[in-house]
MARLOKE-627137 format. One line per field, with one value per residue: residue number from 1; residue in one letter; x, y, z of N, C-alpha, C in turn. Coordinates in pm, 1 decimal, padded with zeros to 6 digits. Atoms other than C-alpha are relative to their C-alpha. Layout:
BEGIN
resi = c(NUM,...)
resn = c(A,...)
n_c1 = c(X,...)
n_c2 = c(Y,...)
n_c3 = c(Z,...)
ca_c1 = c(X,...)
ca_c2 = c(Y,...)
ca_c3 = c(Z,...)
c_c1 = c(X,...)
c_c2 = c(Y,...)
c_c3 = c(Z,...)
//
This chain:
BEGIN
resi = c(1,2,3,4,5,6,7,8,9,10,11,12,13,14,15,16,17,18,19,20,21,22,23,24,25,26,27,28,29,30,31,32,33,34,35,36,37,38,39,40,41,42,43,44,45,46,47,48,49,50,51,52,53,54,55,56,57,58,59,60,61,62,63,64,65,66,67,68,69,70,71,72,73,74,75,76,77,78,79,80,81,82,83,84,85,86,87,88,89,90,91,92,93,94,95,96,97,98,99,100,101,102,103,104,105,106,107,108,109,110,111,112,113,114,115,116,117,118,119,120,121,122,123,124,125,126,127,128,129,130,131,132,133,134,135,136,137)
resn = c(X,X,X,X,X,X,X,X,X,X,X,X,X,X,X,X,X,X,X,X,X,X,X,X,X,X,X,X,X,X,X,X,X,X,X,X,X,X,X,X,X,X,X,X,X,X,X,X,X,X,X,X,X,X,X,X,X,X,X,X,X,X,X,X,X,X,X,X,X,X,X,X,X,X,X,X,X,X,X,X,X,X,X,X,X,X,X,X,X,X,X,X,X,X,X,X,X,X,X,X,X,X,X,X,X,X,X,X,X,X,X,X,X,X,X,X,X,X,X,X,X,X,X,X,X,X,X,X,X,X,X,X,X,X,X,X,X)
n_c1 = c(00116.3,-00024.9,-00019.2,00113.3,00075.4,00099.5,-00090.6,00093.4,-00057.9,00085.9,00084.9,00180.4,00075.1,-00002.8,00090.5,00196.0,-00014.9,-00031.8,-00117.6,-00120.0,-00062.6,-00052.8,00025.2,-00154.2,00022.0,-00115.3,-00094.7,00027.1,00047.2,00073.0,00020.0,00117.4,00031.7,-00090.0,00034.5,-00033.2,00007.1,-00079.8,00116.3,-00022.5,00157.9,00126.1,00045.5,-00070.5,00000.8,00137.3,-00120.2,-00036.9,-00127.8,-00048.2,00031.2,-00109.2,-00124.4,00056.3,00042.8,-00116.0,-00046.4,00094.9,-00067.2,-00140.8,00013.5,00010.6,-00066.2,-00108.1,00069.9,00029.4,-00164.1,-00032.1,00000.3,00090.6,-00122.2,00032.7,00174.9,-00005.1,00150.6,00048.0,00091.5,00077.0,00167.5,00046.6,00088.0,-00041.5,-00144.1,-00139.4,-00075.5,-00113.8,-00193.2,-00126.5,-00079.4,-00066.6,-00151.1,-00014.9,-00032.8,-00136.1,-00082.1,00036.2,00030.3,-00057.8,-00133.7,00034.4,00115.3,00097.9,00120.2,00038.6,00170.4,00098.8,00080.6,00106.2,00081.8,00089.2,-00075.9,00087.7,-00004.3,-00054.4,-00146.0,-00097.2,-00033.2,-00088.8,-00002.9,-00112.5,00008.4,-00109.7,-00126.7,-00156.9,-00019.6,-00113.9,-00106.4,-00015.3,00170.3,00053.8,00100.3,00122.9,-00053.0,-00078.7,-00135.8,-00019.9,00107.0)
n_c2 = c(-00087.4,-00142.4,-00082.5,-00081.8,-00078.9,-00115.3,-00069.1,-00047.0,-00117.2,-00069.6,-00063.0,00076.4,00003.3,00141.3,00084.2,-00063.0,00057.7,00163.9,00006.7,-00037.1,-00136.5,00073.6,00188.0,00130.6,00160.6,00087.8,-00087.8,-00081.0,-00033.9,-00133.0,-00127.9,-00078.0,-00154.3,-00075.6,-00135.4,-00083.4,-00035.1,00071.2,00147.4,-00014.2,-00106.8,-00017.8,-00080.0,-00018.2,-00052.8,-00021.3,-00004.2,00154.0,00049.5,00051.0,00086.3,00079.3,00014.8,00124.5,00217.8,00059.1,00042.9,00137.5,00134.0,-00009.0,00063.7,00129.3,00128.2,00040.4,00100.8,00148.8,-00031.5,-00039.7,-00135.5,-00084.6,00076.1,00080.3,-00011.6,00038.1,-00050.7,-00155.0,-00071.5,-00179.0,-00034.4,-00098.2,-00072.7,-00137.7,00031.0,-00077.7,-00014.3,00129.9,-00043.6,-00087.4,00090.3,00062.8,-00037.4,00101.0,00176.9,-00004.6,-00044.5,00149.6,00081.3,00006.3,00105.4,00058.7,00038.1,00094.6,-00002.8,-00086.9,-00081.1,-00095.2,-00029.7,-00118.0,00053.9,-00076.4,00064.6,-00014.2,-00157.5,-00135.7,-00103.5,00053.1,-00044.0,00114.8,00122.3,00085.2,00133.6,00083.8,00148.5,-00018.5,00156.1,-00001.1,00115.4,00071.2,00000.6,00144.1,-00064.2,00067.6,00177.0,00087.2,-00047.0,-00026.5,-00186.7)
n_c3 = c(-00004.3,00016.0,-00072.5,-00005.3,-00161.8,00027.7,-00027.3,-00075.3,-00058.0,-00125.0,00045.6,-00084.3,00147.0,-00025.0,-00128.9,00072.8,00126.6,-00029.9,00079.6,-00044.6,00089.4,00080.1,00030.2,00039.9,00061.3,00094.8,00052.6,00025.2,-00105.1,00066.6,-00055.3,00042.8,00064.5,-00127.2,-00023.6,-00040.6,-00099.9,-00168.0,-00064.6,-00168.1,-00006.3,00079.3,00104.5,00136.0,-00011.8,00112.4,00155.1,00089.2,-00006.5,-00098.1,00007.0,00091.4,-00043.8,-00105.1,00032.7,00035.8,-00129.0,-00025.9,00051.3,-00072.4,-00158.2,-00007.1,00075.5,-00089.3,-00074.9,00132.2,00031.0,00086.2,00000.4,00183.2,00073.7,00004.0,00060.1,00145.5,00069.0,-00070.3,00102.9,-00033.2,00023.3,-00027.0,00043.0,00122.1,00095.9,00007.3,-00166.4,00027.3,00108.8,-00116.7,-00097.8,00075.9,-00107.5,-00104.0,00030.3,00078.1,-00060.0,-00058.7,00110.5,00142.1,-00041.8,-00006.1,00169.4,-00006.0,00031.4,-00030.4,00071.7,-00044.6,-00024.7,-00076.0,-00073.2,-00117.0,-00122.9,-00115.4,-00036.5,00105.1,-00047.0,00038.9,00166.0,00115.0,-00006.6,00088.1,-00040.2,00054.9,-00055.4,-00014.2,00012.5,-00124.7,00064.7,-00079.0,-00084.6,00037.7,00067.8,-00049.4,-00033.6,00075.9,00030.5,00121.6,00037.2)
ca_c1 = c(02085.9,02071.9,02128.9,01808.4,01759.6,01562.0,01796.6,01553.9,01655.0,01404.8,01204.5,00791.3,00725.6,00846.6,00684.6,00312.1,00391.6,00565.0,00856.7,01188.7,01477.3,01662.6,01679.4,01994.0,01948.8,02248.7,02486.4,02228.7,02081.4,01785.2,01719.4,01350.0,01236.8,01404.6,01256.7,01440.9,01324.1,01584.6,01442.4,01616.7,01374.9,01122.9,01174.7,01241.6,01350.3,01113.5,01467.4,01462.9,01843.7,01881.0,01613.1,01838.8,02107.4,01903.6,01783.1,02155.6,02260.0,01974.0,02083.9,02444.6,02365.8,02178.3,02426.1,02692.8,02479.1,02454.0,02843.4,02869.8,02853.1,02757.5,03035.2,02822.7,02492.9,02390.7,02039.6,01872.1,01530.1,01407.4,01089.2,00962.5,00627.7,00777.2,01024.4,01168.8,01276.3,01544.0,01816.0,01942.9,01997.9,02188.9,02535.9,02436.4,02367.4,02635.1,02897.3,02722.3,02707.3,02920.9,03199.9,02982.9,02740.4,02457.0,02129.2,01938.2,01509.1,01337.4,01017.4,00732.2,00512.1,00256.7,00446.0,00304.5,00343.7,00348.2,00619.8,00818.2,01016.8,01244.6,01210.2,01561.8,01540.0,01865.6,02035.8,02336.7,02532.6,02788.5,03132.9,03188.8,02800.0,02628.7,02451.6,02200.6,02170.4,02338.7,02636.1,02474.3,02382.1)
ca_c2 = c(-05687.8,-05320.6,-05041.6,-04864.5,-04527.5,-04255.1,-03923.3,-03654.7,-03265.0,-03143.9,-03008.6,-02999.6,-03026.2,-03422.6,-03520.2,-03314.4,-03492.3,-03818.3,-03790.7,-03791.2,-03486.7,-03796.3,-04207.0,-04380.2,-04733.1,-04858.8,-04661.4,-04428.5,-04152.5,-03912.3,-03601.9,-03449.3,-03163.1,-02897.3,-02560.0,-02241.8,-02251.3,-02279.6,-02562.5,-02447.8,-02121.8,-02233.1,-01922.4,-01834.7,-01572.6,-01364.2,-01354.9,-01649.4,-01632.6,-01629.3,-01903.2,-02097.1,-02054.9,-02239.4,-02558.8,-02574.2,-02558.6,-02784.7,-03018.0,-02976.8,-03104.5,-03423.8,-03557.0,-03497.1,-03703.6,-03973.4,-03939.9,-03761.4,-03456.6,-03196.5,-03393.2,-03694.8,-03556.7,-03717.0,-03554.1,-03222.8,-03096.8,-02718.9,-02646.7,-02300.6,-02122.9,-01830.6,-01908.1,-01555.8,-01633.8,-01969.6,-01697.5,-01509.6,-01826.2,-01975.9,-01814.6,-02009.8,-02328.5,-02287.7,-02251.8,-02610.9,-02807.2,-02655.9,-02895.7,-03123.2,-03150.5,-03354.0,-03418.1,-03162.8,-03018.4,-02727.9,-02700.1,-02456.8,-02560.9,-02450.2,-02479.8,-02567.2,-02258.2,-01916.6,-01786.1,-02058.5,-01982.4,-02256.3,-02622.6,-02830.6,-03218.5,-03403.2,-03806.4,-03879.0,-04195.2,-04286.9,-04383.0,-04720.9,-04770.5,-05123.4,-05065.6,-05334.5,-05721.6,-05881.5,-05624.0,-05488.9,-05071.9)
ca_c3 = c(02519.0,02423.6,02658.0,02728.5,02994.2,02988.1,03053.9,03274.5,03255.9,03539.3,03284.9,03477.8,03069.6,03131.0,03460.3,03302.6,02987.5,03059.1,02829.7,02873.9,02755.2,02597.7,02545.9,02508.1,02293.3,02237.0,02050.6,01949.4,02148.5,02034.9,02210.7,02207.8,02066.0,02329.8,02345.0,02430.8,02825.9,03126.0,03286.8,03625.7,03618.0,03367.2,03173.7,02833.1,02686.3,02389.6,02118.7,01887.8,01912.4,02229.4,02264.4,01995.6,02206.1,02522.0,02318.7,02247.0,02609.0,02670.1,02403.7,02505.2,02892.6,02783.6,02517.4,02780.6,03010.6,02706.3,02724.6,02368.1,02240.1,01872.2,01761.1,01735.3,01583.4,01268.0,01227.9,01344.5,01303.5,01329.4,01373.8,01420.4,01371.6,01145.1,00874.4,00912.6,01282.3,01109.3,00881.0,01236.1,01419.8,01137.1,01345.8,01664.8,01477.5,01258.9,01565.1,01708.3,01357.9,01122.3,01146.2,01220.0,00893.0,01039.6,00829.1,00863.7,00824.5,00910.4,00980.1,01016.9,01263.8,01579.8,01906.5,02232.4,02372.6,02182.8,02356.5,02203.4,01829.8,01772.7,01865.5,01813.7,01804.8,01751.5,01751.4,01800.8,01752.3,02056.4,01937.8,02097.8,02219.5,02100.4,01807.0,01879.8,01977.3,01699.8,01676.6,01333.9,01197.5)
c_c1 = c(00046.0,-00026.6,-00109.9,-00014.1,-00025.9,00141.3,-00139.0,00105.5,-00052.2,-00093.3,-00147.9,-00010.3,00012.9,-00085.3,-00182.3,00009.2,00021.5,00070.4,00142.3,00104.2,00086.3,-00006.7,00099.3,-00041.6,00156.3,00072.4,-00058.4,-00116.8,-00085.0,-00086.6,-00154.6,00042.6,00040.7,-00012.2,00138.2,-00007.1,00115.9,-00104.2,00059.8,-00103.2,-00103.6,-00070.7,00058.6,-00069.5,-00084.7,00065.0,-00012.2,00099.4,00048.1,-00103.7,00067.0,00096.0,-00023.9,00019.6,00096.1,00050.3,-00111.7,00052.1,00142.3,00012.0,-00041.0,00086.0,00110.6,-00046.0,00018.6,00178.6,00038.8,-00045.7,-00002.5,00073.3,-00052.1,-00119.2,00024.1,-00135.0,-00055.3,-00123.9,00002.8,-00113.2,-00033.6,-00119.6,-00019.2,00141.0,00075.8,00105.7,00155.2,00128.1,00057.8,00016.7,00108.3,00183.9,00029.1,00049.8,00123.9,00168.3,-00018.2,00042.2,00071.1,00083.6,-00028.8,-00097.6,-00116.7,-00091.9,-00095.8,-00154.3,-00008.9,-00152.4,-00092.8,-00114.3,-00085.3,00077.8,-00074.0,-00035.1,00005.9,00106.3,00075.2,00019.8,00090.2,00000.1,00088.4,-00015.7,00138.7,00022.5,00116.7,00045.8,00188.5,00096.6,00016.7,-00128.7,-00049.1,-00103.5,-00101.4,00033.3,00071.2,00098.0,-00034.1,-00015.1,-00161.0)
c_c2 = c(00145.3,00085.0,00041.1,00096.1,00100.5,00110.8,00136.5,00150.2,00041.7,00081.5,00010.9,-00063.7,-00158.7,-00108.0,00046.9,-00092.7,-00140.3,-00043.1,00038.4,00089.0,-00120.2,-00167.9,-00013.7,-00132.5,-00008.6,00127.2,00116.0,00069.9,00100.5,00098.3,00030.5,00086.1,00082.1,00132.7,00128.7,00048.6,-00056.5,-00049.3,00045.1,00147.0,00002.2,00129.2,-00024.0,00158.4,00087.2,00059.1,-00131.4,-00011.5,-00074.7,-00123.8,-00097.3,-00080.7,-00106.3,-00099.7,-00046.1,-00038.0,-00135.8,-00122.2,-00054.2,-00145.4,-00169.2,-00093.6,-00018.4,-00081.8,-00125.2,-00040.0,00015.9,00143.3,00053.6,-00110.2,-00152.6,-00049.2,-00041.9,00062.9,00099.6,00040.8,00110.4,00024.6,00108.4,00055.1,00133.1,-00020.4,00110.6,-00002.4,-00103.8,00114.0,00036.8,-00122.9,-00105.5,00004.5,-00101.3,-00103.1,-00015.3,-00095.6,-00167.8,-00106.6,00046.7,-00101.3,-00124.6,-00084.4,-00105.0,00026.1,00102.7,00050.5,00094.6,00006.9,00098.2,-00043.5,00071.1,-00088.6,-00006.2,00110.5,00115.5,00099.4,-00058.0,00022.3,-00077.0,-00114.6,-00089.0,-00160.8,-00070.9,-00121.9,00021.3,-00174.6,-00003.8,-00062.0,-00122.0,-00095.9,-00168.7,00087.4,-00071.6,-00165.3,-00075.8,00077.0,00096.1,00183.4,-00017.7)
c_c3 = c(-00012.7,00138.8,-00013.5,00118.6,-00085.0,00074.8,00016.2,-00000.9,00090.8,-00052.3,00051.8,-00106.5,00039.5,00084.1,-00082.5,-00121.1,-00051.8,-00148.0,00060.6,-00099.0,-00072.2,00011.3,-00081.6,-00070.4,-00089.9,-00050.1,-00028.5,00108.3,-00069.7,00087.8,-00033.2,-00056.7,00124.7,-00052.3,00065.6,00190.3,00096.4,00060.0,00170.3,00068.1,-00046.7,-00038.7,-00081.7,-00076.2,-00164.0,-00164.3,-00016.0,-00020.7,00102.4,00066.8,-00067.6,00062.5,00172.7,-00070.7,-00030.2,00106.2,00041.6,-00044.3,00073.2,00147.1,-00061.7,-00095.5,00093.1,00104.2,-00084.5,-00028.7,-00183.1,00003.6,-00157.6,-00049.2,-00096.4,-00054.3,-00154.3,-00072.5,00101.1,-00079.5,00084.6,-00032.0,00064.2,-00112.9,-00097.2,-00052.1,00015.7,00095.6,-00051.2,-00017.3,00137.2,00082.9,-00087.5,00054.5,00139.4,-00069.4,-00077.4,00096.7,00046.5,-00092.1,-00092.7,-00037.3,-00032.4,-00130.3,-00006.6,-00081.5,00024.8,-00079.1,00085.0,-00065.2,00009.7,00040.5,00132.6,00098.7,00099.9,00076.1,-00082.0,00024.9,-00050.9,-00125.2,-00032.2,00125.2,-00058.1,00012.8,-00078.9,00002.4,-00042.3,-00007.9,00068.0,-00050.3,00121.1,00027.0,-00139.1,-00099.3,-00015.3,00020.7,-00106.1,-00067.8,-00135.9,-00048.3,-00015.2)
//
């Protein structure tokens, strides 16, 4: 049988919402969509870099929970409400994913909040990790 848990940052957004910041199955693990807010103050801050640079720490925390890490991402979306906000975070993401060369969309989309300017959603695929009941991709 496949591995299945739910992986919980303390976000309220989860408990109000009734989602979890990630879900393990088996070898592969896919991250929500992960906003720019510290979830330990439930702020965020009103730079789309340095928002960037949250949903990375964000991400960061739950793949190391999922025991992996950027290293392991095979797909990444970006979704933000103003295309000009993507070219200056291209340095963050870069620094996360260059190396790395996962799949990759952007988006322009309406965020739940309007304070929010970039929305990252990643999977990841666990070296080692069951990739489902009959061993197969």
């Amino acid at each position: 049988m496949t591995e299945r848990r739910a992986i919980l940052s303390g976000s309220t957004f989860e408990e109000q919402i009734g989602y979890a910041r990630a879900v393990v199955d088996g070898a592969w693990v896919h991250v929500s969509g992960t906003t720019g807010f510290d979830y330990a103050t439930m702020t965020i801050s009103d730079d789309v870099v340095e928002q960037a640079e949250q949903c990375l720490r964000n991400i960061e925390a739950a793949l190391a929970e999922a025991e992996c890490t950027f290293a392991d991402v095979v797909r990444v979306r970006y979704l933000l409400p103003d295309r000009e906000d993507f070219e200056p975070c291209w340095p963050v993401l870069r620094r996360c994913f260059g190396e790395v060369r996962p799949a990759a969309t952007m988006m322009m989309c309406g965020l739940a909040d309007p304070r929010m300017k970039i929305e990252i959603e990643v999977y990841a695929r666990r070296a080692g990790g069951s990739s489902g009941p009959a061993g197969g991709v």
